[in-house]
BAFI-3210 file (N, C-alpha, C; in Angstrom, 3 decimals, decimal comma, padded with zeros to 6 digits):
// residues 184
n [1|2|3|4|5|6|7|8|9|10|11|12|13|14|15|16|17|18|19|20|21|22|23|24|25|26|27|28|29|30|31|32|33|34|35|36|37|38|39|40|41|42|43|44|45|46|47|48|49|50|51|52|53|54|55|56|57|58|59|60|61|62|63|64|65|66|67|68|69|70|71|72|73|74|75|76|77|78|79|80|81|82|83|84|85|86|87|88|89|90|91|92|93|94|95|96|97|98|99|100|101|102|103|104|105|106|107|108|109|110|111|112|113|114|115|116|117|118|119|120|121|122|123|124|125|126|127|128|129|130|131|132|133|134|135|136|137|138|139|140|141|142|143|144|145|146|147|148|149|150|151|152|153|154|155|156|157|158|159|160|161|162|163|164|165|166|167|168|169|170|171|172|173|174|175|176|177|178|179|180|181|182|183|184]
n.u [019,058|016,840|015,021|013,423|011,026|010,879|013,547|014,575|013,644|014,336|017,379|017,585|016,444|018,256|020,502|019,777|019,934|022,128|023,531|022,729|023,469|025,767|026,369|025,710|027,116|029,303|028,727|028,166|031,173|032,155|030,489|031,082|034,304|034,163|033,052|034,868|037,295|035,712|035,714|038,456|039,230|037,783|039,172|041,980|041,653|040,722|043,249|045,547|044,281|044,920|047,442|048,109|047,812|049,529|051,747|054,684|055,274|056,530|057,887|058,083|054,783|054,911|056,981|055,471|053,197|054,105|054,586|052,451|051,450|052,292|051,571|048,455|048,627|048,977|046,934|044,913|045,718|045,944|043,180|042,262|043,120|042,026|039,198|039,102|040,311|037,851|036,014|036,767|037,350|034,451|033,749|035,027|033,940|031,180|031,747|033,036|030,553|029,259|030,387|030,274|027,672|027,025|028,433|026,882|024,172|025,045|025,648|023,313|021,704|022,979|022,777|020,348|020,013|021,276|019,944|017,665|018,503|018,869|016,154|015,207|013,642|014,295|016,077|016,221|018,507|020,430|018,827|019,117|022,662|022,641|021,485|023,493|025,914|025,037|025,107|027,801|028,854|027,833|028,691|032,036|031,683|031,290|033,141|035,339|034,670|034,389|037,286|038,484|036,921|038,579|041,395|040,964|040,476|042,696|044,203|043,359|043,982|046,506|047,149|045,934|047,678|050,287|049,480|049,257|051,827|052,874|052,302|053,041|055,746|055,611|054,848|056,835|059,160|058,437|058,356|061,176|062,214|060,655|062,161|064,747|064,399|063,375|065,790|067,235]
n.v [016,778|014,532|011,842|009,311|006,988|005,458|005,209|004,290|001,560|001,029|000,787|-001,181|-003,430|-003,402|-003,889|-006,894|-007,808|-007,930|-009,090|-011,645|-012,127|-012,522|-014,527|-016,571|-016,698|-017,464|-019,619|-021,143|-020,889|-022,848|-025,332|-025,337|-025,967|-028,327|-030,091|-029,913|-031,056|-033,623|-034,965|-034,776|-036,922|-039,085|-039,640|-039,907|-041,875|-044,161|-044,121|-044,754|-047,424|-048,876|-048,506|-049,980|-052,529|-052,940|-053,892|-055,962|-056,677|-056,705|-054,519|-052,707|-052,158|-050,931|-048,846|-047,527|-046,901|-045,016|-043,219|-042,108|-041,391|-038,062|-037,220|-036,667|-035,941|-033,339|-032,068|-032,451|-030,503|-028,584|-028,464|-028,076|-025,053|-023,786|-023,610|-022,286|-019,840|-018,874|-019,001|-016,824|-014,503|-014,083|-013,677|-010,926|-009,697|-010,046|-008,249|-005,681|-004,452|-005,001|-002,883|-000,918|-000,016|000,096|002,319|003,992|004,391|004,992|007,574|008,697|008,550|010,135|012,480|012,802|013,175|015,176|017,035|016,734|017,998|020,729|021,419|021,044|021,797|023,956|022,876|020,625|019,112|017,389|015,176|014,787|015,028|012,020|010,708|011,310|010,254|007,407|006,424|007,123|005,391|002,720|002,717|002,957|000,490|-001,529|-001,202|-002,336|-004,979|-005,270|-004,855|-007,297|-009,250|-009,334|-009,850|-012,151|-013,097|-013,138|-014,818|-017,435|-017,561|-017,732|-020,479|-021,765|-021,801|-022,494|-024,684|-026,147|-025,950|-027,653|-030,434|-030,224|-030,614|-033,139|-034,770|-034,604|-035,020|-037,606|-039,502|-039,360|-041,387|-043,260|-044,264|-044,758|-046,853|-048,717|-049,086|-050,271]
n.w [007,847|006,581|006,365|004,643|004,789|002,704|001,740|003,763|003,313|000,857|000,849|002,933|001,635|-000,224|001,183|001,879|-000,449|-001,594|000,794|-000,012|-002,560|-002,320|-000,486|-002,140|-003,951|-002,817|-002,136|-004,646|-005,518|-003,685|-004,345|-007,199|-006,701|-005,154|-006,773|-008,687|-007,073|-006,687|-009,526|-009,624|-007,493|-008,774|-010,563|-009,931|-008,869|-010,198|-011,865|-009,448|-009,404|-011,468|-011,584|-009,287|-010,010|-011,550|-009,799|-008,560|-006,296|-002,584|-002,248|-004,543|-004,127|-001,778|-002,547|-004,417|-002,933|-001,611|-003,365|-004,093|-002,274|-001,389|-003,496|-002,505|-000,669|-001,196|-002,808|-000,945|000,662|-000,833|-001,643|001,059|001,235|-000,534|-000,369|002,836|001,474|-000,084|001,765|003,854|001,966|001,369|003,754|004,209|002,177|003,414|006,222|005,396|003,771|006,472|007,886|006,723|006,522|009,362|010,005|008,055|008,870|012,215|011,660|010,437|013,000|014,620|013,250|013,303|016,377|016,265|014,509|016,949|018,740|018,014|018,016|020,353|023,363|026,032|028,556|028,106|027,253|028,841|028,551|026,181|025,679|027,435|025,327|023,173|024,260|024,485|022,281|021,288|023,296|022,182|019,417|019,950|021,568|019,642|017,699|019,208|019,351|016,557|016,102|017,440|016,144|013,852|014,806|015,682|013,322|011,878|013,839|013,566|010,395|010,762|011,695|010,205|008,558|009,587|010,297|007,948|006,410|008,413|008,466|005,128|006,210|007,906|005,816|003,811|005,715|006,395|003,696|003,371|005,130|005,170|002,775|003,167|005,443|004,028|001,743|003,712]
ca.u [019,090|015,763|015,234|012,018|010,421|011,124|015,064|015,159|013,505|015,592|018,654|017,065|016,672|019,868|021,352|019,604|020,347|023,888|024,286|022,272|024,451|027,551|026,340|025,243|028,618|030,488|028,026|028,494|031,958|032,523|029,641|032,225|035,928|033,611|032,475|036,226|037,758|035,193|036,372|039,913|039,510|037,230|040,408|043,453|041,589|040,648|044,193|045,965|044,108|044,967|049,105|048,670|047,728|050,975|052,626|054,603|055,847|056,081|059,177|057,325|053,955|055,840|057,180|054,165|052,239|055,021|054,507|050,468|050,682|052,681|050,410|047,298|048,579|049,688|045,658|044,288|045,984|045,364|041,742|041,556|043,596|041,043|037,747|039,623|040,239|036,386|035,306|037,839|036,760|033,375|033,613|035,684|032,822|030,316|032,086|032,918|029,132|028,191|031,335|029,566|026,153|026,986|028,708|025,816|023,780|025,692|025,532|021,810|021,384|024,073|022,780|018,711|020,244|021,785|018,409|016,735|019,105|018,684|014,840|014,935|013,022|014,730|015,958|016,502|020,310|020,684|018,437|020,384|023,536|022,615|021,270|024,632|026,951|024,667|025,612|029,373|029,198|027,631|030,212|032,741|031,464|030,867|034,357|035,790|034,098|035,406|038,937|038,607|037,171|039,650|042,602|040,500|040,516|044,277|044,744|042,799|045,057|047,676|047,022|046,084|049,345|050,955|048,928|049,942|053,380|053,871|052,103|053,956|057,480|055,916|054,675|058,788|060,007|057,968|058,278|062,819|062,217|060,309|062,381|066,019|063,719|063,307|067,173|068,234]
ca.v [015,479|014,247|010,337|009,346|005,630|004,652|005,406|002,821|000,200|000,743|001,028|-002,832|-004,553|-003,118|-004,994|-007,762|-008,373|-007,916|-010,422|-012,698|-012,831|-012,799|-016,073|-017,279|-016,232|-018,695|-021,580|-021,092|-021,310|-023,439|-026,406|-025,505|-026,336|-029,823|-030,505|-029,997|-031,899|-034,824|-035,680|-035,170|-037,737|-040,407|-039,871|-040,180|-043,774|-044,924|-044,365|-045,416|-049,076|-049,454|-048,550|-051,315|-053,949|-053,347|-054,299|-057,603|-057,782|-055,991|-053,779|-052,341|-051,761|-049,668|-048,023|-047,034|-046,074|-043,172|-041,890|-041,899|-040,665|-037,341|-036,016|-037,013|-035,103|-031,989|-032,245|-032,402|-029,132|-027,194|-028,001|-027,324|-024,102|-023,137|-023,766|-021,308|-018,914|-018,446|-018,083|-015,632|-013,286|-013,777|-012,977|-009,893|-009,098|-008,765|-007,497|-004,638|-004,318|-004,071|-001,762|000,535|000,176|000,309|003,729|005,036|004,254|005,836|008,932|009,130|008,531|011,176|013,669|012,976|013,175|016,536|017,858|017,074|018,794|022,098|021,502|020,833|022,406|024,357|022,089|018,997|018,808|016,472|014,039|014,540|014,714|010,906|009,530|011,069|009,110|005,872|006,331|006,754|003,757|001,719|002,451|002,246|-001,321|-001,996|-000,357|-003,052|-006,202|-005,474|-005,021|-008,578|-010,326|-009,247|-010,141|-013,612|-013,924|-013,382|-015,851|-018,501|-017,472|-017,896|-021,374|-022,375|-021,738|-023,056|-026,739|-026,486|-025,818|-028,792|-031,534|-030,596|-031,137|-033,975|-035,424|-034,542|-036,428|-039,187|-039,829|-040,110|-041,903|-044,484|-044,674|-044,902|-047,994|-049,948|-049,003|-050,939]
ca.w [007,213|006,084|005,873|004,268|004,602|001,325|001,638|004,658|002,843|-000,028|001,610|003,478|000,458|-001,425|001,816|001,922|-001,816|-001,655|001,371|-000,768|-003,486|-001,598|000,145|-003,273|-004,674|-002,174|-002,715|-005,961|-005,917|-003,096|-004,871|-008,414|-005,707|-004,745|-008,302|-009,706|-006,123|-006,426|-010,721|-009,678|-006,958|-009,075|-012,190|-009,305|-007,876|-011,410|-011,742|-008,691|-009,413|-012,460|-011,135|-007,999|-010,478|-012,124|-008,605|-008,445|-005,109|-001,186|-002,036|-005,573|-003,165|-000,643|-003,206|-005,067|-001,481|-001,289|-004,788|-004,266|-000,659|-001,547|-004,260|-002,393|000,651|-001,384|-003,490|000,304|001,390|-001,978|-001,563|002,188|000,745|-001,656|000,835|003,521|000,827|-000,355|002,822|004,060|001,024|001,582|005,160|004,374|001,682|004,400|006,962|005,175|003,791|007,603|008,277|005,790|007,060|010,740|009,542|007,488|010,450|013,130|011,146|010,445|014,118|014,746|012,808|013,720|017,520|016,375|015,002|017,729|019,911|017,769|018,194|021,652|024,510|026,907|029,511|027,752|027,123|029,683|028,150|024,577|026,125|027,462|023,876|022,562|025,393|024,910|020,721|021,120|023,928|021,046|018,179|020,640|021,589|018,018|017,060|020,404|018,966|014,915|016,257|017,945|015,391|012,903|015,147|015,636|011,988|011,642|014,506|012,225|009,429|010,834|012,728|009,553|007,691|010,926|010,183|006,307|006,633|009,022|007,519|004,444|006,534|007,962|004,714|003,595|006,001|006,311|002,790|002,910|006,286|004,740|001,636|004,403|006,192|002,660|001,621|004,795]
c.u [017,742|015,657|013,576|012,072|010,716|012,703|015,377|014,490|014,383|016,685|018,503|017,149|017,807|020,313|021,253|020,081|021,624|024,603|023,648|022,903|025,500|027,498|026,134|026,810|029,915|029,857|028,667|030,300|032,781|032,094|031,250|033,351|035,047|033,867|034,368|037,586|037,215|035,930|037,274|039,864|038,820|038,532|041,550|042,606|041,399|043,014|045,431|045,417|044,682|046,826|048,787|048,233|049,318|051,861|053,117|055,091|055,731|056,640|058,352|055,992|053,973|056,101|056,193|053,372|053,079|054,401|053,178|050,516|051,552|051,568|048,979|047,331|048,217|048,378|044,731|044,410|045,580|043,600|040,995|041,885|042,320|039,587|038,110|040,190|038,968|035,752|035,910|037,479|035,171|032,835|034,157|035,013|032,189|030,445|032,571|032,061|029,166|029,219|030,175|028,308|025,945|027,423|027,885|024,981|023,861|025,601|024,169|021,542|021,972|023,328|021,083|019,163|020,498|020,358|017,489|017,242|018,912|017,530|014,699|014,479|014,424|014,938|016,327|017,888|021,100|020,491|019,471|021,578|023,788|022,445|022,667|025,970|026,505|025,073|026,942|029,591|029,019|028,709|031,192|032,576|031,584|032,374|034,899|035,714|034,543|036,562|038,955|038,245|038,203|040,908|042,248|040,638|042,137|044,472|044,890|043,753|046,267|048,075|046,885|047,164|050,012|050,814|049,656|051,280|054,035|053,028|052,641|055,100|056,674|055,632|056,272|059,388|059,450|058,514|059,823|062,641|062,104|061,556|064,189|065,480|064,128|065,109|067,862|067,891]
c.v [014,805|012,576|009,750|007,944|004,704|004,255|004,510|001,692|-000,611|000,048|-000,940|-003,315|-004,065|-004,357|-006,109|-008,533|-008,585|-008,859|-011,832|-013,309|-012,746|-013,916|-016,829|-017,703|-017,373|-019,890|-021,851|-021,514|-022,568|-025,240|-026,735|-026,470|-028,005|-030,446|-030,742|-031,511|-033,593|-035,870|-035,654|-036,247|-039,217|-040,583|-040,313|-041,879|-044,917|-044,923|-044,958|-047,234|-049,283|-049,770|-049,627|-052,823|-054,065|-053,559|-055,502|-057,750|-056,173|-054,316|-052,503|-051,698|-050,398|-048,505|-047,125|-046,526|-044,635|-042,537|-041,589|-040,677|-038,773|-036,540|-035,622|-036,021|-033,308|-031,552|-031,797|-031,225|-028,133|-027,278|-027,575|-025,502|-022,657|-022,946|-022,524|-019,942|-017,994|-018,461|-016,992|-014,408|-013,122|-012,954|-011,558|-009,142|-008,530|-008,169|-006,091|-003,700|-003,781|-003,216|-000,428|000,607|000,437|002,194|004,478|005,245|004,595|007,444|009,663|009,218|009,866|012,145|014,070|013,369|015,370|017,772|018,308|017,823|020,668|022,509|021,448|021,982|022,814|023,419|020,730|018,242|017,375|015,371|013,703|014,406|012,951|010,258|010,028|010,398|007,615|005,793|006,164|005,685|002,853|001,682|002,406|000,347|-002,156|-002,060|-002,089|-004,612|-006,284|-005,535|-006,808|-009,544|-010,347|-009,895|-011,810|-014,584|-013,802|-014,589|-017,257|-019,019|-017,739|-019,407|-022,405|-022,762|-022,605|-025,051|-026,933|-026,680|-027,342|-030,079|-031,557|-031,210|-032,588|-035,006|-035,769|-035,684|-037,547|-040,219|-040,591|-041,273|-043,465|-045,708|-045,388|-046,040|-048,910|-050,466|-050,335|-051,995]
c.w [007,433|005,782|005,449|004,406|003,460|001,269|002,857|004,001|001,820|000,085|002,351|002,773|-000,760|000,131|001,925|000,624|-001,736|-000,635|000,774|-001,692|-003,242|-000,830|-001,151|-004,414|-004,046|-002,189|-003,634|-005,945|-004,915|-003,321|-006,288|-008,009|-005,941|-006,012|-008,822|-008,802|-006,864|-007,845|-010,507|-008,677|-007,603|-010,017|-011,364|-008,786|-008,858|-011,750|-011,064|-008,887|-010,137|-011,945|-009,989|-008,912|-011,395|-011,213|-008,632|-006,968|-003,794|-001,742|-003,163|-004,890|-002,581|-001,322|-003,815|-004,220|-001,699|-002,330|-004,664|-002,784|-000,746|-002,280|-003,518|-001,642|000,116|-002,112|-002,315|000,882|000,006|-001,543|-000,156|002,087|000,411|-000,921|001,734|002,920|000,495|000,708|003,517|003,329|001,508|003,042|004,859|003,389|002,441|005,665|006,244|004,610|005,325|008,085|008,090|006,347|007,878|010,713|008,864|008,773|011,739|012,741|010,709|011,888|014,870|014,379|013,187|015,257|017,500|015,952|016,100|018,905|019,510|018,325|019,477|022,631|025,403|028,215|028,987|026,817|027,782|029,186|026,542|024,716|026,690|026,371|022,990|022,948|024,792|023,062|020,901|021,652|022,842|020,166|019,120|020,803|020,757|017,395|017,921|019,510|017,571|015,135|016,872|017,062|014,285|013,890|015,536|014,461|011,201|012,570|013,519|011,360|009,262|011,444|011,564|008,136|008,338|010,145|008,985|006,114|007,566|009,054|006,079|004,850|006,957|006,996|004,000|004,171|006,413|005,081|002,880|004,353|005,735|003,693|002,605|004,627|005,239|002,317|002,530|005,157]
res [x|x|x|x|x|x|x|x|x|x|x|x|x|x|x|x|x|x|x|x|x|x|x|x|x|x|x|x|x|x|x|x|x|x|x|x|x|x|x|x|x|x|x|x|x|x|x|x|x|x|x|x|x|x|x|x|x|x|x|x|x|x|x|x|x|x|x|x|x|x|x|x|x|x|x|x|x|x|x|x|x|x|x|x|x|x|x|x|x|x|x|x|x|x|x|x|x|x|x|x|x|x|x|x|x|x|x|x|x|x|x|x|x|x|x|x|x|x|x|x|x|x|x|x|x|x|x|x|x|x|x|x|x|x|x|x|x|x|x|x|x|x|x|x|x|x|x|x|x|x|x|x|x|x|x|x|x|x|x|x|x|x|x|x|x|x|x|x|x|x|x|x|x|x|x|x|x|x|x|x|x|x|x|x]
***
């Protein structure tokens, strides 16, 4: 296995490109989420005024807070939704970019290790025998540290379902709580 100068630069700027536009790719759509967030929140406040001037009294008020404060909540979690979505992909873009790269990589090293073990002087097993220990320690380590952040990024995932799920209930029952209070 033969690696010429040109085929690592390549191989450098194919990667560099590709985490370029995979960060560009979540601007991009994460600037779009803002852009679409920011007009739905100037159209819901142009709207909400215009509904509290049709208010005549406390009871009418009250009432009208509930109906605003439900959607607003349920607008608030789609778009923290949608933010924790596009980065989630993007992360799982280039983590599996440097999966692949750490794996091409290991295997050029691997296989230049294995040349030089054919080529090797009489006597010097020992020393190749150590640069092939201090390689597996690495992907091992490497291998150690991807299993952890993945089970870091389920934690996340799951912590953040956890939050969603119970600011909806307590959005739920805030909402009849209130409406029980007024009733009585």
């Amino acid at each position: 296995m033969t690696t010429k100068p040109q085929e690592f630069a390549k191989a450098g700027i194919d990667s560099v490109a590709f985490f370029a536009n995979t960060a560009f790719d979540g601007i991009e759509r994460l600037a779009a989420l803002n852009l679409n967030a920011g007009r739905s929140l100037v159209e819901a406040s142009f709207a909400n005024v215009n509904a509290l001037f049709g208010v005549k009294d406390v009871r009418s008020f009250l009432k009208l807070q509930q109906e605003l404060a439900a959607p607003a909540i349920e607008k608030g979690l789609d778009y923290s939704r949608s933010v924790y979505a596009i980065t989630a992909e993007t992360k799982d873009k280039v983590a599996k970019k440097v999966e692949a790269e750490v794996a091409t990589a290991s295997a050029n090293v691997s296989g230049m290790v294995d040349k030089a073990l054919a080529s090797a002087p009489a006597g010097s097993e020992a020393a190749v025998a150590a640069v092939k220990s201090a390689i597996k320690t690495a992907n091992e380590a490497y291998e150690g540290l991807n299993k952890a952040a993945k089970q870091a990024a389920e934690v996340a995932e799951a912590s953040v379902s956890a939050a969603t799920e119970a600011t909806l209930k307590a959005a739920n029952v805030a909402a009849p709580k209130a409406a029980a209070k007024k009733a009585a």
